[in-house]
Residue frames as a rotation matrix with the C-alpha (Angstrom) as fourth column:
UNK 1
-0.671 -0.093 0.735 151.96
0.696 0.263 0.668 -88.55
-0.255 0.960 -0.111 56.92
UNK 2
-0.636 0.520 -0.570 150.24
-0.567 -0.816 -0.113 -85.26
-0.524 0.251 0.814 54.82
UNK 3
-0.079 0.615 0.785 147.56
0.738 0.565 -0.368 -86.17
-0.670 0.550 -0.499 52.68
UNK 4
-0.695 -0.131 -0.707 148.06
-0.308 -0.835 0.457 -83.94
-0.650 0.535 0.540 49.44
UNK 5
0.068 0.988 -0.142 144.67
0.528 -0.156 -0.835 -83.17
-0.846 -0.018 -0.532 47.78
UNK 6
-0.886 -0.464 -0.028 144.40
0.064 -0.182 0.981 -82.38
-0.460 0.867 0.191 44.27
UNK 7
0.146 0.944 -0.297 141.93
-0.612 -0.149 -0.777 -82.06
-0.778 0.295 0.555 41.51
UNK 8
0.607 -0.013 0.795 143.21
0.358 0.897 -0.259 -84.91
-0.709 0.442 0.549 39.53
UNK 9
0.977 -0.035 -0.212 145.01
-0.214 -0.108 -0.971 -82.85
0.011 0.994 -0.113 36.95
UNK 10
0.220 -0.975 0.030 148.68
0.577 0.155 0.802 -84.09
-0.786 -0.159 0.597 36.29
UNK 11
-0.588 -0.727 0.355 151.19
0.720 -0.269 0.640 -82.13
-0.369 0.632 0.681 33.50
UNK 12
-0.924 0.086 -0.373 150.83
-0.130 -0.987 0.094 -78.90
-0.360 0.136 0.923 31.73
UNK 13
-0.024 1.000 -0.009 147.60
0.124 -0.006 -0.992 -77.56
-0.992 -0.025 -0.123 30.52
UNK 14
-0.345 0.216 0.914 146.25
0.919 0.275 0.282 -78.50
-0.191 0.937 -0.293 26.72
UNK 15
-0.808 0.439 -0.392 145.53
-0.471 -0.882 -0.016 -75.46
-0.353 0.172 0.920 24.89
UNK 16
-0.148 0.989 -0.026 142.06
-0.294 -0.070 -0.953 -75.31
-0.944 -0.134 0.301 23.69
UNK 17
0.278 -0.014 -0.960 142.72
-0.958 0.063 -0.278 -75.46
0.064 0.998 0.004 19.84
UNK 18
-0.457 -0.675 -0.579 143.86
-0.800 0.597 -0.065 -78.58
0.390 0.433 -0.813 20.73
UNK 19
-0.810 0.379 0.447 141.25
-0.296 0.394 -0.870 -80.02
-0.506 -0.837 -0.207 22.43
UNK 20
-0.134 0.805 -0.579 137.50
-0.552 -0.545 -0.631 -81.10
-0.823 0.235 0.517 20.59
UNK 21
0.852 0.383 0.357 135.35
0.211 0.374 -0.903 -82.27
-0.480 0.845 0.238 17.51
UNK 22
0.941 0.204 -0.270 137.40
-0.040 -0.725 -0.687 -79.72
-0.336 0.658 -0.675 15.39
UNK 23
0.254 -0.954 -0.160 140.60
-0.934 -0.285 0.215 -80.39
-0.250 0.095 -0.963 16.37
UNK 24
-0.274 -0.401 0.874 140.60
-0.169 0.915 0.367 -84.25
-0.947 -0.048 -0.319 16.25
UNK 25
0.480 0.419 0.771 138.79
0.563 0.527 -0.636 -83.85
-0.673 0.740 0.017 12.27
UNK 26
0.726 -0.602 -0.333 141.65
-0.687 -0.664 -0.296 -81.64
-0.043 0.444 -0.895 11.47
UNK 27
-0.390 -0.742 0.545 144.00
-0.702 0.622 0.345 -84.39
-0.595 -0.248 -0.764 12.69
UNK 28
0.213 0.511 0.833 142.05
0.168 0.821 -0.546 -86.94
-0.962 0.257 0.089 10.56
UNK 29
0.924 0.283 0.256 142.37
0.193 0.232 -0.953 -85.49
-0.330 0.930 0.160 7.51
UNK 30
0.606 -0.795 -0.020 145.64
-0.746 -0.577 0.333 -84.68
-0.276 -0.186 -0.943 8.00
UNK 31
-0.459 -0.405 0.791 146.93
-0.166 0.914 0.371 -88.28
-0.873 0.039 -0.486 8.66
UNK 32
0.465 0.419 0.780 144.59
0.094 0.852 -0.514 -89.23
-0.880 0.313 0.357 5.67
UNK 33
0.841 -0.456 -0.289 146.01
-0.462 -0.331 -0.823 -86.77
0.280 0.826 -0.489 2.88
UNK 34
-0.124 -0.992 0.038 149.51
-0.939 0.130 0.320 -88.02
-0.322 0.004 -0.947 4.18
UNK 35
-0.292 -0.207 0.934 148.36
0.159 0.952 0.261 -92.15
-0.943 0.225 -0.245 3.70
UNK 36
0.810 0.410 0.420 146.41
0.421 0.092 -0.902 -91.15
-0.409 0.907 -0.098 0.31
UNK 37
0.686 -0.492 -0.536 150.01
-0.714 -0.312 -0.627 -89.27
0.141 0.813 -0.566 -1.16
UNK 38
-0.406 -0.697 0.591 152.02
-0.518 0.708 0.480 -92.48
-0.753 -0.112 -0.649 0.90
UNK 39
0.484 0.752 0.448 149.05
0.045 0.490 -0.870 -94.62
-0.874 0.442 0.203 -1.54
UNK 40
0.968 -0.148 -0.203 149.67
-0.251 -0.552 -0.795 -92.53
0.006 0.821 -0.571 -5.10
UNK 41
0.104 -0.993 -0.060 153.48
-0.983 -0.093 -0.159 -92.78
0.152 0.075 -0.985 -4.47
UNK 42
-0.465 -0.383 0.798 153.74
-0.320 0.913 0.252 -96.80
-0.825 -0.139 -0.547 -3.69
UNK 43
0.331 0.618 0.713 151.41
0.359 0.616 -0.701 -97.21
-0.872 0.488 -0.018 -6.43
UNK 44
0.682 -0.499 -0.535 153.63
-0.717 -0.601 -0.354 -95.10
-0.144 0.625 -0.767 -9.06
UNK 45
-0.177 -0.982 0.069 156.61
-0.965 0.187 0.183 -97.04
-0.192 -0.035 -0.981 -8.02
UNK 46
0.172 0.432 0.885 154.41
-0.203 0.895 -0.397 -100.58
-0.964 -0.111 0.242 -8.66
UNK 47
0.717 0.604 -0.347 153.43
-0.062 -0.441 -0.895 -99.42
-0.694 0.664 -0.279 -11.80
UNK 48
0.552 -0.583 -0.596 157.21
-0.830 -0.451 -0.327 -99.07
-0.078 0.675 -0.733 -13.13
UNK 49
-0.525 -0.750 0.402 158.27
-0.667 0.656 0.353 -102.38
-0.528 -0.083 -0.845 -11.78
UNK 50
-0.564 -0.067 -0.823 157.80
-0.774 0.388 0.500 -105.53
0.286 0.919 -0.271 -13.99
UNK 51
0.351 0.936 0.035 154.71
-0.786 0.274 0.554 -107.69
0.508 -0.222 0.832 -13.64
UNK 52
-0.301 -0.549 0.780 155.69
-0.869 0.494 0.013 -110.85
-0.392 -0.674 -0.626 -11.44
UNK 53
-0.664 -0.061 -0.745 155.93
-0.705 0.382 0.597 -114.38
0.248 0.922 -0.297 -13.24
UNK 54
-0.845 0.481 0.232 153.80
0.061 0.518 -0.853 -116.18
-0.531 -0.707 -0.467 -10.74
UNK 55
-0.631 0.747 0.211 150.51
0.008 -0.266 0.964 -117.09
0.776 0.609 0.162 -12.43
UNK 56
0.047 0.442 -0.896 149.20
0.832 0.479 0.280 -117.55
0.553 -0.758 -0.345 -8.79
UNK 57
-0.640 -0.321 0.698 148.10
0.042 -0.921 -0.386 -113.89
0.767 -0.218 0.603 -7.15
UNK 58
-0.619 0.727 0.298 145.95
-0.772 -0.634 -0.055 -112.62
0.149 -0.264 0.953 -4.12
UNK 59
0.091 0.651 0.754 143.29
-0.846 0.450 -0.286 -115.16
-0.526 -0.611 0.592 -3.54
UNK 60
0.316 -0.178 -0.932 144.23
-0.766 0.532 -0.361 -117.52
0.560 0.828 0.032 -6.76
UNK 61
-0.693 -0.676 0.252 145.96
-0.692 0.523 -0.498 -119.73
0.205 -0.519 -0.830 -3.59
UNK 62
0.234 0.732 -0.640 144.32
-0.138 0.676 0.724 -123.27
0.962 -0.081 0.259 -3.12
UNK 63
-0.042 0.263 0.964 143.90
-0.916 -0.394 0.068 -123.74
0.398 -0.881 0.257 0.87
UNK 64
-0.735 0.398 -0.548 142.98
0.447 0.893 0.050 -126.96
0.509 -0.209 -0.835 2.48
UNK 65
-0.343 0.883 0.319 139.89
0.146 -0.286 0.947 -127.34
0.928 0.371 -0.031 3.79
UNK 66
-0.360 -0.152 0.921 139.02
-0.803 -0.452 -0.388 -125.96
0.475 -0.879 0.040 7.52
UNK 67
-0.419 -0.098 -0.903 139.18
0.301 0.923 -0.240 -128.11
0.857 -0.372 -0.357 10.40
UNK 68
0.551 0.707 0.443 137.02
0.070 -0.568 0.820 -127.58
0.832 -0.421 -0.363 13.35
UNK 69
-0.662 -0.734 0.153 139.04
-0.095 -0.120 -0.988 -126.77
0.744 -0.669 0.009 16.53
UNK 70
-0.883 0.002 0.470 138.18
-0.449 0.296 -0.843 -128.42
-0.141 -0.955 -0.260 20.15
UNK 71
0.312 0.949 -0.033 135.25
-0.950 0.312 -0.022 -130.58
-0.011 0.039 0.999 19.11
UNK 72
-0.613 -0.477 0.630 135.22
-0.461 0.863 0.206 -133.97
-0.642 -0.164 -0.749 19.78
């Protein structure tokens, strides 16, 4: 049996621009401008639909009251 000796790297090499502070807060604001026009656009399309009759919204919901779990 060989014993094959490596330096640990596996698959192709990462270019450099892609690598870093710079690149990963390029990628950040990227992904955000895309959720802030996904944001603007779901809120447009709210906006045009008609208000739901439910007077019950969002926290308005009555609960029961918590029960402690594994206490005797």
């Amino acid at each position: 049996m060989g014993l094959l000796v490596g330096c640990g790297a596996v698959g192709s090499p990462i270019p450099p621009e892609n690598v870093g502070v710079n690149a990963t807060i390029e990628r950040q604001k990227t992904s955000e401008s895309i959720a802030e026009t996904r944001r603007k656009a779901t809120e447009a399309a709210e906006s045009t639909e008609p208000e739901p009759d439910s007077p019950l919204q969002g926290q308005d919901v009555n609960l029961p009251p918590l029960q402690p779990v594994g206490t005797r």
